[in-house]
VEXDREN-2710 file (C-alpha; in Angstrom, 1 decimal):
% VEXDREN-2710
k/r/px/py/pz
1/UNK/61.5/4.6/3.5
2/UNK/60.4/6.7/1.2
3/UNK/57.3/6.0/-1.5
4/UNK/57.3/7.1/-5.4
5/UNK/54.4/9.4/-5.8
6/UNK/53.2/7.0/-8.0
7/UNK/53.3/4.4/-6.2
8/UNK/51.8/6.1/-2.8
9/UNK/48.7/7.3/-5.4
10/UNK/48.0/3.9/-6.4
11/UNK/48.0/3.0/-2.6
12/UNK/46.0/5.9/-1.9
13/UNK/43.2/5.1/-4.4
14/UNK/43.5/1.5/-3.6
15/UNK/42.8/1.9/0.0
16/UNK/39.5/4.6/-0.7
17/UNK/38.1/2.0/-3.4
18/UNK/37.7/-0.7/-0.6
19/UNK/34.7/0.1/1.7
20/UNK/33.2/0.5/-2.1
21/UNK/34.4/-3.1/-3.2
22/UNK/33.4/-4.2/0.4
23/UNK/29.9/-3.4/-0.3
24/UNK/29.6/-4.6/-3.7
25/UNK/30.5/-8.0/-2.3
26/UNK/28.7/-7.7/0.5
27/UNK/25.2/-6.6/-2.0
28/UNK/26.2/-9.5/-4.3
29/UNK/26.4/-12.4/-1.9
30/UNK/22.9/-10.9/-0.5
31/UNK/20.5/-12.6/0.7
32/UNK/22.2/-15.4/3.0
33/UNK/19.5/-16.1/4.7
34/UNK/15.5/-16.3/4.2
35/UNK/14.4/-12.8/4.0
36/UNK/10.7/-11.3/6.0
37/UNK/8.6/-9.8/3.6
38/UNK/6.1/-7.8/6.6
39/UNK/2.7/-7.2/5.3
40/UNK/0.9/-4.9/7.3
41/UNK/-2.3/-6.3/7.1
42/UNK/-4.5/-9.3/7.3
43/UNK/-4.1/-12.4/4.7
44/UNK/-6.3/-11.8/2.1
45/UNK/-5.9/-8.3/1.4
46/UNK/-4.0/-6.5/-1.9
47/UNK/-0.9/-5.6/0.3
48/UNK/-0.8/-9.5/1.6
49/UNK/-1.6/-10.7/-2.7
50/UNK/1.5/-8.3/-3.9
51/UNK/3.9/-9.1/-0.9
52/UNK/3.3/-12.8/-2.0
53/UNK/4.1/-12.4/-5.3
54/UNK/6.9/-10.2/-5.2
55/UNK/8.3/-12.5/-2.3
56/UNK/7.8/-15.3/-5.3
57/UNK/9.9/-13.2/-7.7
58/UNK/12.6/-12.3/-5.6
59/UNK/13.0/-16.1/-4.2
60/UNK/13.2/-17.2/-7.9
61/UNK/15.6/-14.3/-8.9
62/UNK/18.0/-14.3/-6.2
63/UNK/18.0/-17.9/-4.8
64/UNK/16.7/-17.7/-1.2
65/UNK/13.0/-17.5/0.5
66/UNK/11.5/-14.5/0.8
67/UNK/8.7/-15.0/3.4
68/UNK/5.2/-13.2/3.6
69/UNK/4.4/-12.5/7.4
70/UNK/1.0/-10.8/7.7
71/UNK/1.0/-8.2/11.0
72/UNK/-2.6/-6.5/11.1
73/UNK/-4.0/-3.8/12.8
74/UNK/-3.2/0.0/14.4
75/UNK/-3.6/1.1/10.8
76/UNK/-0.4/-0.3/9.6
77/UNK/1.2/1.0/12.6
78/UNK/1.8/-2.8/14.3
79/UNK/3.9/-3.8/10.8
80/UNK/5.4/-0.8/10.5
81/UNK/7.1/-0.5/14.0
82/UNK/7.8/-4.6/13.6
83/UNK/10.3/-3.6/10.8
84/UNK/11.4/-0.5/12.7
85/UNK/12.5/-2.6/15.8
86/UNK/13.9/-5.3/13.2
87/UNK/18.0/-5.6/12.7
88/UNK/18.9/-3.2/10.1
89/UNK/20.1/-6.0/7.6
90/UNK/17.8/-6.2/5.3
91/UNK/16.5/-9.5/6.3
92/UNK/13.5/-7.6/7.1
93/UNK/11.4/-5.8/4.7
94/UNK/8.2/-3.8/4.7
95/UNK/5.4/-3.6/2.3
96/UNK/4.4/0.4/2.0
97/UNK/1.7/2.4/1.1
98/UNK/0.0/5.5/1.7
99/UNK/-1.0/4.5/5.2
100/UNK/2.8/5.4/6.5
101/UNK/2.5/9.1/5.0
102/UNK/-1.3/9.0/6.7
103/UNK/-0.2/7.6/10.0
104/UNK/2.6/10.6/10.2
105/UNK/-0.3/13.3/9.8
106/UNK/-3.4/11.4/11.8
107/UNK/-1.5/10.6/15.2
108/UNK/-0.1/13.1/17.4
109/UNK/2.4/10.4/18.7
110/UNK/4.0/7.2/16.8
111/UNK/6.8/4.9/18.6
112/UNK/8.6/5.8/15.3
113/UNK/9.3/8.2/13.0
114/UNK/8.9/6.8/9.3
115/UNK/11.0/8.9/7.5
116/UNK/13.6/8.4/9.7
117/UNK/13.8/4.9/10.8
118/UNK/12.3/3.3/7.2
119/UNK/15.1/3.4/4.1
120/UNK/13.2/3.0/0.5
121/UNK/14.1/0.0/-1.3
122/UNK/12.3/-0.1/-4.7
123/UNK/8.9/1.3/-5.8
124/UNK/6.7/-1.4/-6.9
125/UNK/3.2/-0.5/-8.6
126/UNK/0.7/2.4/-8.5
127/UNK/-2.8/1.5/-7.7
128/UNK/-6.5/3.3/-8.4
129/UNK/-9.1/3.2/-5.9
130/UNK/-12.3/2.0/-7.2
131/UNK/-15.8/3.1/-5.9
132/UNK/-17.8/0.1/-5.2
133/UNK/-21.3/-0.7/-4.1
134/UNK/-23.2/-3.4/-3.0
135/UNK/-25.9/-4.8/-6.1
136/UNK/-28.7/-3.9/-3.3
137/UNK/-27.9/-0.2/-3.2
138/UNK/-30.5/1.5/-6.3
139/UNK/-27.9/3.7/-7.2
140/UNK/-25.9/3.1/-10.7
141/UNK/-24.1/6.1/-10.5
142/UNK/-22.8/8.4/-8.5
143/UNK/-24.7/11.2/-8.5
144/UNK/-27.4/8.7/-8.0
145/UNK/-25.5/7.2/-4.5
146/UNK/-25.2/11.1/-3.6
147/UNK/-29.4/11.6/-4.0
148/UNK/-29.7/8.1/-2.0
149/UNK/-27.1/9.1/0.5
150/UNK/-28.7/12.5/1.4
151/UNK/-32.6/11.2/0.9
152/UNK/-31.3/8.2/3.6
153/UNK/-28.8/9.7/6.4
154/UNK/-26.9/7.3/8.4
155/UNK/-28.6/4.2/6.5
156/UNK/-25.4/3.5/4.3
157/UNK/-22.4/1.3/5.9
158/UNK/-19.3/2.2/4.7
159/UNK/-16.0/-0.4/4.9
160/UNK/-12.4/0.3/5.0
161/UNK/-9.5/-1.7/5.5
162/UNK/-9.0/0.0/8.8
163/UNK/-7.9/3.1/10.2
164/UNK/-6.3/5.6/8.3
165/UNK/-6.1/3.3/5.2
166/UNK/-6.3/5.1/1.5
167/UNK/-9.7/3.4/2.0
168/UNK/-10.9/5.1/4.5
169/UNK/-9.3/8.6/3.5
170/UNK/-10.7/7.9/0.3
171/UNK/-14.4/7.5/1.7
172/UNK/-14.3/10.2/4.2
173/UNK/-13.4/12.6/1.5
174/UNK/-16.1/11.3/-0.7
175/UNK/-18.3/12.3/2.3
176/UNK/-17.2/15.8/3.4
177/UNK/-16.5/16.7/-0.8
178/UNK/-20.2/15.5/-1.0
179/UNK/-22.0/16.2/2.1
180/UNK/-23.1/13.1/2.8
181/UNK/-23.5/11.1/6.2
182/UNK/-22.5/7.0/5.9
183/UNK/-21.9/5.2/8.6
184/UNK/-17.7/4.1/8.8
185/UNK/-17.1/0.4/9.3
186/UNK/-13.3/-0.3/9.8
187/UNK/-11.8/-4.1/9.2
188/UNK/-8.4/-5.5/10.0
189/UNK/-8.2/-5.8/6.2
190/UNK/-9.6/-5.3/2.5
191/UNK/-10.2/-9.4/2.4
192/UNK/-12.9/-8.9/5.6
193/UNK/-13.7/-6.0/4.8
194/UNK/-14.5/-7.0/0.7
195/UNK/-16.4/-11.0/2.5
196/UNK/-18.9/-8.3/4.0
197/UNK/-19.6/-6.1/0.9
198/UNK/-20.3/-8.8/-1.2
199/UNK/-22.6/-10.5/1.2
200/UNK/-24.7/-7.2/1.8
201/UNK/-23.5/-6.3/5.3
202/UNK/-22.0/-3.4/4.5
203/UNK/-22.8/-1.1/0.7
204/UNK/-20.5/1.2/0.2
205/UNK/-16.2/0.3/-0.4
206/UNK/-13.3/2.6/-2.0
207/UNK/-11.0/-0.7/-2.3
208/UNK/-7.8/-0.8/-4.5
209/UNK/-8.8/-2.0/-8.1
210/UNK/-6.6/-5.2/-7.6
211/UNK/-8.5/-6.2/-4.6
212/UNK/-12.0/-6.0/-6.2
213/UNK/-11.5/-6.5/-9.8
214/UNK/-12.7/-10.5/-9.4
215/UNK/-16.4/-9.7/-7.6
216/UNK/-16.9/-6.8/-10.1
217/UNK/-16.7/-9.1/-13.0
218/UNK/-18.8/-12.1/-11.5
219/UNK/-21.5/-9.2/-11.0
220/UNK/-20.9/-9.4/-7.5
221/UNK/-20.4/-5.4/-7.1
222/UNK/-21.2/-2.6/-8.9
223/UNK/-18.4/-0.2/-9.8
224/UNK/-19.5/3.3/-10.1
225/UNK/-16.4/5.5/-10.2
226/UNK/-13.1/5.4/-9.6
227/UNK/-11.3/8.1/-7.8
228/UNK/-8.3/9.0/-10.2
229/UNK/-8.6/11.3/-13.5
230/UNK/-8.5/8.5/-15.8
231/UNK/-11.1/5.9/-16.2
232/UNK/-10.4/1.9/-16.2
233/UNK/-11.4/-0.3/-19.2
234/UNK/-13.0/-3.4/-19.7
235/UNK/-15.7/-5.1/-17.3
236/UNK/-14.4/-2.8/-14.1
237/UNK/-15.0/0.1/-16.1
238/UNK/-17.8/2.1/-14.3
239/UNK/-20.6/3.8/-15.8
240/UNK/-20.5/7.4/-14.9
241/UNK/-17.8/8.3/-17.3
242/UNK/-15.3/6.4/-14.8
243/UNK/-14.6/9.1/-11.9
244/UNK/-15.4/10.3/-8.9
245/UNK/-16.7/13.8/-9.9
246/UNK/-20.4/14.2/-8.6
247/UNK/-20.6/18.5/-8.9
248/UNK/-17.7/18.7/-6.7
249/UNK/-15.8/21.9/-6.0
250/UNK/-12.4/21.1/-7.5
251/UNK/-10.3/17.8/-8.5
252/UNK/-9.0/15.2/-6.4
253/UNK/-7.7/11.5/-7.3
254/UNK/-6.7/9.1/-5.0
255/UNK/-4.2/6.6/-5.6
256/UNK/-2.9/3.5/-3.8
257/UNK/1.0/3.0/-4.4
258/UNK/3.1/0.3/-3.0
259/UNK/6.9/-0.5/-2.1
260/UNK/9.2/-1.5/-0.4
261/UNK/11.8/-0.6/2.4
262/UNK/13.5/-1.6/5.3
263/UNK/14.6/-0.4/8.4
264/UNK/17.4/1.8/8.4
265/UNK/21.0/1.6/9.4
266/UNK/24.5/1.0/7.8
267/UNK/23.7/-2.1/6.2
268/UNK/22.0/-1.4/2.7
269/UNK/22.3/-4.5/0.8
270/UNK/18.8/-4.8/-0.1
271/UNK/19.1/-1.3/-1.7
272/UNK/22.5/-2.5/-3.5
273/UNK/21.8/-6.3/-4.8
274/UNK/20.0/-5.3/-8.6
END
């Protein structure tokens, strides 16, 4: 039997058009099922306060629970390889931020490799990092904290989130740019790590503006910089002109940017559903 070439054509484009249409429908009747939102860190924290309300948005917008699970600790490497061993369906997502492109350079050996086993879903927000001290420390600025720093060696604590957290890279550049000596103190998380600051344990924090913004306008901390080339406004803004740049050789900002992904594979709803 023999076809009309028109005919076989519309067969032909008919038949390459379906694994398309198969995936629309497969992207539009996404999600099926409550969907893991994996937060990397402890409750609390700015990654666990934007996971929650982005799971809120997406269960309003698209019908089904989207579900915050905090997994802390190993410097986002315990969430991270949690979504890596997940099902690639989607079901399982991950909250990002600068600590996967950290982790890839700090450790010599990861059970995973990020940029292969983690697909990008959607950017979400971009974050400063904020310089903050406790009100005990005498220094309102920060070539005041440098002084302080250098006339007191080892007497300043300094927190981080953990491990390898924009935190921590944040305050250990801060150091070596400055030639200071503080004493690191890591948390499983900006929360603990924030409870401490504010009650005088520790005096030094680079948190994410977000995470912070509350204590800084009850008084509770002092801002003095924050570590990008433009300043914040309003009660976090801090005094010295708003950036880290105490006679330092050069320019650096530091941000804190989140989003989201999922472990790869074939199925890539969560990339496809708008």
């Amino acid at each position: 039997m023999k076809l009309p070439r028109r005919h076989f054509l519309h067969l032909a484009v008919g038949a390459a058009a379906l694994p398309a249409v198969s995936r629309i429908a497969m992207a539009q009747s996404y999600p099926s099922r409550p969907v893991r939102i994996i937060a990397a860190t402890g409750s609390g924290g700015a990654p666990d306060i934007l996971a929650r309300l982005m799971g809120q948005w997406l269960s309003e917008r698209l019908g089904q629970q989207f579900v915050t699970e905090n997994r802390p600790g190993g410097g986002h490497n315990i969430g991270t390889e949690a979504v890596v061993r997940a099902a690639p369906d989607g079901y399982t997502l991950l909250l990002v931020d600068p600590s996967a492109w950290i982790n890839a350079t700090l450790y010599e050996k990861l059970n995973y490799n990020f940029i292969r086993d983690i697909a990008p879903v959607a950017g979400i927000v971009l974050l400063p990092l904020v310089m903050v001290v406790h009100p005990s420390v005498p220094a309102k600025t920060v070539p005041e904290l440098i002084a302080y720093a250098k006339a007191n060696p080892g007497k300043l604590n300094m927190a981080s989130p953990g491990i390898a957290t924009p935190g921590h890279v944040a305050g250990e550049l801060f150091k070596m740019m400055a030639g200071v000596h503080m004493v690191h103190v890591p948390y499983r998380g900006g929360a603990a790590a924030l409870t401490d600051l504010t009650g005088g344990q520790v005096q030094v924090f680079f948190p994410s503006t977000s995470l912070a913004i509350e204590q800084i306008r009850a008084g509770k901390l002092r801002p003095l910089a924050v570590t990008t080339a433009h300043s914040l406004g309003g009660a976090a803004r801090p005094p010295d002109r708003g950036r880290v740049r105490p006679r330092l050789r050069g320019e650096r900002s530091a941000w804190r940017w989140r989003s989201q992904a999922h472990a790869r594979g074939n199925y890539r709803q969560a990339q496809q559903r708008d």
